[in-house]
Structures are given as structure tokens and as C-alpha cells.
C-alpha positions as CSV (number, residue, x, y, z in Angstrom):
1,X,160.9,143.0,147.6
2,X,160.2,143.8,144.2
3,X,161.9,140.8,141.4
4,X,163.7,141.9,138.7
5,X,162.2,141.4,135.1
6,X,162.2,138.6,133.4
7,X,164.2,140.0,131.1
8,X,167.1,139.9,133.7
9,X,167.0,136.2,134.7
10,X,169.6,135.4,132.7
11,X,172.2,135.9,135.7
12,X,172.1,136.3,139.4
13,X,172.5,139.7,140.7
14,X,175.2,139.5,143.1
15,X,178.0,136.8,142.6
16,X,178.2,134.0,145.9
17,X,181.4,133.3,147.9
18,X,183.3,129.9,148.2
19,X,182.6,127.7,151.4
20,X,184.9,124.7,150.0
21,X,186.0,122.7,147.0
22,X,184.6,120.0,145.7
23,X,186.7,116.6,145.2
24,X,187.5,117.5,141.9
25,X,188.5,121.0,142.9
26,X,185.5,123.0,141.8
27,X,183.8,126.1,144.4
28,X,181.2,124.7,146.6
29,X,179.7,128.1,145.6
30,X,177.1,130.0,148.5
31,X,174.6,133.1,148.5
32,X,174.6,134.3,151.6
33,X,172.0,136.9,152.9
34,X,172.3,140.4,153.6
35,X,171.3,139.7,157.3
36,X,170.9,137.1,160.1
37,X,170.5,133.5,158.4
38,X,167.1,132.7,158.9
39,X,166.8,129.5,156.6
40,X,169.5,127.6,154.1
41,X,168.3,126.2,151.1
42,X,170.4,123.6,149.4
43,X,170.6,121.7,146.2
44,X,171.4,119.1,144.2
45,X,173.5,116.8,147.3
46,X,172.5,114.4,144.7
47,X,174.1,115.0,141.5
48,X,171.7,113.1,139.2
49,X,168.5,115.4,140.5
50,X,169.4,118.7,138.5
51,X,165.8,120.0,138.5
52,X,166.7,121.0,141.9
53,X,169.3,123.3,141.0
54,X,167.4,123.9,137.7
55,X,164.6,125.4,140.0
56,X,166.6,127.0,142.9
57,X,168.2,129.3,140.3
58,X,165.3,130.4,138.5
59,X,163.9,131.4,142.1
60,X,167.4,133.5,142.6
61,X,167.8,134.5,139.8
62,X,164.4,136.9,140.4
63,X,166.2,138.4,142.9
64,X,167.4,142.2,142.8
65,X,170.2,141.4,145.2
66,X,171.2,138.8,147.7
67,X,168.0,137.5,149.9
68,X,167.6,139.4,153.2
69,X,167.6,136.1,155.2
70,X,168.2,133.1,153.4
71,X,171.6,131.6,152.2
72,X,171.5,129.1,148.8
73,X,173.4,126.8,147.8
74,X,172.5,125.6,144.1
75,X,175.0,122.6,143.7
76,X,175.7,120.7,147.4
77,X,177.4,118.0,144.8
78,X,179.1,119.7,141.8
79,X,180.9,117.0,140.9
80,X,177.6,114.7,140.7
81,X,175.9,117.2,138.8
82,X,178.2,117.9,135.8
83,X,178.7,113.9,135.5
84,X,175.0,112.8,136.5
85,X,175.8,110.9,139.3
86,X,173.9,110.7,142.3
87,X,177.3,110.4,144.5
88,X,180.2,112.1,144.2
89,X,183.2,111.9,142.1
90,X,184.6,109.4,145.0
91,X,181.1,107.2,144.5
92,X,180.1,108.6,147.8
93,X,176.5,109.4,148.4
94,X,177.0,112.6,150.5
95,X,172.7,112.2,151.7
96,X,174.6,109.0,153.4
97,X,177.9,110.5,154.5
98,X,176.3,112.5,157.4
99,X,178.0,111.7,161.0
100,X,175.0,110.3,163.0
101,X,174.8,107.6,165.2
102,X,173.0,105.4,162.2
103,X,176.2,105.8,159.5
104,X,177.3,102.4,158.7
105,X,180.2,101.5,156.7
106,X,178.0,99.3,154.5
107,X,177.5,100.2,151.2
108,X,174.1,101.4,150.1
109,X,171.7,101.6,147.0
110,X,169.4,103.6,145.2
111,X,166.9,103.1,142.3
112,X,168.1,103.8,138.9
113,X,164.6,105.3,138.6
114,X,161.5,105.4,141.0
115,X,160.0,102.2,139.0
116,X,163.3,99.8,139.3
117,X,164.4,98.1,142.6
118,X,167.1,99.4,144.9
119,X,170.1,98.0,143.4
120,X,172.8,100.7,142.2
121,X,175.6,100.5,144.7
122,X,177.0,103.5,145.9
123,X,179.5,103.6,149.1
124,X,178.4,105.9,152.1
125,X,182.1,106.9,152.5
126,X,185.3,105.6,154.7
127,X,184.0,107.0,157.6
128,X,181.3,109.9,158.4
129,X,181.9,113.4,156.7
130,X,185.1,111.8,154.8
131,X,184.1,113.8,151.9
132,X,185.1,117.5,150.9
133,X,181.4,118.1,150.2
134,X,180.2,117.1,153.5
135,X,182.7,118.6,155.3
136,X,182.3,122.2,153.8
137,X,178.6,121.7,154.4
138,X,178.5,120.9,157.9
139,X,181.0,124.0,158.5
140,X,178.5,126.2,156.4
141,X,175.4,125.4,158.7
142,X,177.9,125.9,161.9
143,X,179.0,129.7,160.7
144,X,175.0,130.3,159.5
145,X,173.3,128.8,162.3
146,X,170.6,129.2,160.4
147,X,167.0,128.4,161.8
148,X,166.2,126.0,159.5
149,X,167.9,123.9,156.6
150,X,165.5,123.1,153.0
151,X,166.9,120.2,151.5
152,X,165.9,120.3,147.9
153,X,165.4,116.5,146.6
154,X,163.5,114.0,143.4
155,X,160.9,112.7,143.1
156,X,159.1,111.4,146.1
157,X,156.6,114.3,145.7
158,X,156.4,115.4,149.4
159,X,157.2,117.3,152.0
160,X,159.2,115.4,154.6
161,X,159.7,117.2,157.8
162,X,160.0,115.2,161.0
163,X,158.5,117.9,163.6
164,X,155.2,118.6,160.6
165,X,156.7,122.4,161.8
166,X,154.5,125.1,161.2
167,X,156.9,126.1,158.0
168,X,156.1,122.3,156.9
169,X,152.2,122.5,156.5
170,X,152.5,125.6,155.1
171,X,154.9,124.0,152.5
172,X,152.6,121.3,152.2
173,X,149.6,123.5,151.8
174,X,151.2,125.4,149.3
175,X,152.8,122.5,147.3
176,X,150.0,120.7,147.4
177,X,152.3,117.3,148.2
178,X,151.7,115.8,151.8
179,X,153.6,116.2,154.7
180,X,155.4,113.0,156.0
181,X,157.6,112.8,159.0
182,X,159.5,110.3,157.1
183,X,160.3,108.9,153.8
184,X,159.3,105.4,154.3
185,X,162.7,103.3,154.5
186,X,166.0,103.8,156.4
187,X,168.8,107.0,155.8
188,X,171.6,106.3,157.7
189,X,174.2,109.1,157.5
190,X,171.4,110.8,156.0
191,X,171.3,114.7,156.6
192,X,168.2,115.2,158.1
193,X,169.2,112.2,160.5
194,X,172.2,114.5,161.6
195,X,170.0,117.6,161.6
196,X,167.7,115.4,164.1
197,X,170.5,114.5,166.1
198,X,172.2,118.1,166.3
199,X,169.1,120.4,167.1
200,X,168.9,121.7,163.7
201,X,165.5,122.0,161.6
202,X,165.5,120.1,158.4
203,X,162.9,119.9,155.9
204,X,163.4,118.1,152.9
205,X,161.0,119.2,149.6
206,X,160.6,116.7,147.1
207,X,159.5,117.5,143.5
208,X,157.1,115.6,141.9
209,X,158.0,113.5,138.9
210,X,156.7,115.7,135.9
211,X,158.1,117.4,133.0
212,X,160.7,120.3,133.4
213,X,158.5,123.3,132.4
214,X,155.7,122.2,134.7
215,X,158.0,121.9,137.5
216,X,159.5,125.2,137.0
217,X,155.6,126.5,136.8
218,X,154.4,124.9,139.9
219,X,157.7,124.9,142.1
220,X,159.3,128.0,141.5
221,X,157.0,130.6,142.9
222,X,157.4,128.7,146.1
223,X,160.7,129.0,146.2
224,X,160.6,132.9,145.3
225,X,158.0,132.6,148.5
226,X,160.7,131.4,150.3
227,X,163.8,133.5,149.7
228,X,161.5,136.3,150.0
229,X,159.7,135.2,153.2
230,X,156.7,136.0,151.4
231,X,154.8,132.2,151.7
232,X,152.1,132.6,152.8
């Protein structure tokens, strides 16, 4: 596929279709591709990681037209992202809201950065999927059935990928960041717990912590590898 020049990045090619509303009522807004859904790529389900979405665009924005088999979703979390919140605007952390067999109705935390303790207190919802977001979601990946679901996250600088798939140590290799088969502390209603118990592929990439223009440098080839199932 040949990318369009830079001098057309300024907007995406083709516009995306609605899959859902947000709480606050705006489009959960979708790419879909031009044939079978081989992989979904998803950002920002955390609102206060918009180098995600940064990124993810950038990469689409390349594109001449919709990808031939991937589907994108730039902002899982709308309402998080124009407000800098890692939950939702109902203090819900949707990466928590997942309906596996781990959700609890406990609340959880997060750091306020990677150098502070645990200690913001977010809720993991009323009960699993009780959020718009989540909901949508989960009935994107049903119609798609796609092969495999990218989770794009900050800042743990990995690539976390339970099976180490063959489409993980090539993201590894790539990226340079290792491949874990887990993140190092419990997710319960977490999405890749639900993708584990439902038979669907989840990788989750996780940028490094480093300024914005090296991010874009290093990260967004990669992801123009991946729409373009061109990575080598």
C-alpha cells in the first residue's frame, strides 16, 4: 500500500462509523477495514494516556483509505480523554470493568505517575460491563471477530502478551521492549483477562515513558507496520 504524503496527514482519509456513545453522549467512533477483520487496534481505554491516541492517528492518518484488515479505534474512553482522566466520566476504570471471573466490586487504584504509590481510587463499576464504553466494546469485538485485539497502553515499556504469540516477539523485536506474559500485579476486570477467558488474542503495547516527538519517531512506524501488515 502506498501512504499518502505527509502533506495529507492532516486528516484521515475516509471518515469511521459509530459503535456507541460514550456516557457523556459522545461517538465511540470506529475504522473499520475494507475486508475480513484480521486485528483491532484500540486506544486510549484510559483517558489520561493520550499518546496512545496521539500515535494511533498519526499511523492512520498515512493511510490512502480504510486498512484492508484492521479496525481502529483511536479513543476506547472519550470521555477520559478530553477530561484527563484515567476512568470514565462515571469514575469507572473501563481496563477494570471487563466481565471475567476476577471482577470484584472493590474499588481499585492507580499511580498518579509511575514513581508514586498505588493510591488514586477509581471504582471498577456496579457490576461487570455497567459502562456504555464497555458495553459498545465488547459488541464491537463480537461483530469483528477479529483475530487478534492490540490494546494500546502507558508507560510500562513492554509488550504484554500472555501466549508470547508469534505476532508478540515480532512486536517485541521490533519495539525493542520485552515481551512479558504479564504485567507484574493483579487486573481484575481487566480486558486482556476477559480476552483470556473468551478465546480472544490480546496483546497489550505499552510505550515507553519518553518525550512526545520521540515516541511518535520510534512507535509510529510500527504501527503503520501494523495496519498495513507490513511488520516484518
Amino acid at each position: 500500500m502506498s501512504l499518502r504524503p505527509r502533506s495529507a496527514w492532516g486528516t484521515h482519509a475516509v471518515p469511521p462509523t459509530t459503535y456507541g456513545r460514550s456516557v457523556l453522549g459522545l461517538p465511540l467512533e470506529v475504522w473499520r477495514p475494507t475486508g475480513r477483520c484480521e486485528m483491532l487496534i484500540f486506544a486510549a481505554i484510559h483517558g489520561e494516556e493520550p499518546e496512545t491516541t496521539w500515535a494511533l492517528s498519526r499511523a492512520l492518518r498515512q493511510l490512502p483509505g480504510a486498512p484492508a484488515h484492521a479496525a481502529v479505534v483511536l479513543a476506547a474512553n472519550p470521555d477520559g480523554l478530553i477530561r484527563g482522566t484515567r476512568a470514565n466520566a462515571n469514575g469507572v476504570d473501563l481496563n477494570r470493568n471487563f466481565p471475567t471471573r476476577t471482577w470484584r466490586s472493590d474499588p481499585v487504584t492507580c499511580r498518579a505517575t509511575i514513581d508514586l504509590p498505588s493510591d488514586v481510587v477509581l471504582s471498577p463499576g456496579t457490576v461487570p460491563a455497567s459502562e456504555p464504553e464497555t458495553q459498545a466494546l465488547l459488541a464491537l469485538i463480537a461483530e469483528l471477530k477479529p483475530d487478534v485485539v492490540i490494546a494500546l497502553h502507558a508507560p510500562l515499556a513492554c509488550i504484554d502478551d500472555v501466549n508470547a504469540s508469534p505476532l508478540g516477539q515480532r512486536l517485541a523485536a521490533r519495539t525493542g521492549m520485552p515481551l512479558v506474559r504479564d504485567v507484574g500485579y493483579p487486573t481484575p476486570g481487566s480486558f486482556g483477562s476477559w480476552g483470556g477467558e473468551n478465546g480472544v488474542a490480546v496483546i497489550t503495547y505499552e510505550y515507553p515513558v519518553i518525550g512526545n516527538e520521540d515516541l511518535m519517531a520510534m512507535h509510529v512506524p510500527v504501527l503503520v507496520e501494523l495496519l498495513t501488515g507490513t511488520l516484518p
